[in-house]
N, C-alpha and C positions, 0 to 999 in steps of 0.2 A: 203071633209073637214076632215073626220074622219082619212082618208089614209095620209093627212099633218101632223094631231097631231100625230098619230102613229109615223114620222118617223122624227118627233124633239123631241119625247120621248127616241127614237132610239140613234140619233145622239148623245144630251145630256147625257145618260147615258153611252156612249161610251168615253164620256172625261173626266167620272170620273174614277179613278181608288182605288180598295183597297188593303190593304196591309195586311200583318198579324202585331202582333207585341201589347200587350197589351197597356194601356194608365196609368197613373200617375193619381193623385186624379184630376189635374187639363185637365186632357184630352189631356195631352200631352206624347211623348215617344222620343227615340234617334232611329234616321235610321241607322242601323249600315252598308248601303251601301254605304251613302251619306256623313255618320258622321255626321249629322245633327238634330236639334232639333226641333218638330213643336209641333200644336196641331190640335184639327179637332173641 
C-alpha cells in the first residue's frame, strides 16, 4: 500500500510544473513565452 501511495505522489507531482517569474498582488503574471496571462 505504502509503495501505491509513493508512486501517485510521484506521478502527480510530475504533472505539475513550476516556473519562475514573480506574481501581481493578485497572484497572477504575463508568460512571456506564451504571451499569456494566468494566476496560480
Amino acid at each position: 500500500m505504502k509503495g501505491i501511495i509513493a508512486v501517485l505522489i510521484i506521478v502527480c507531482s510530475s504533472l505539475a510544473h513550476a516556473h519562475s517569474g514573480g506574481t501581481d498582488k493578485n497572484g497572477c503574471h504575463h508568460d512571456r513565452q506564451t504571451g499569456t496571462y494566468h494566476c496560480h
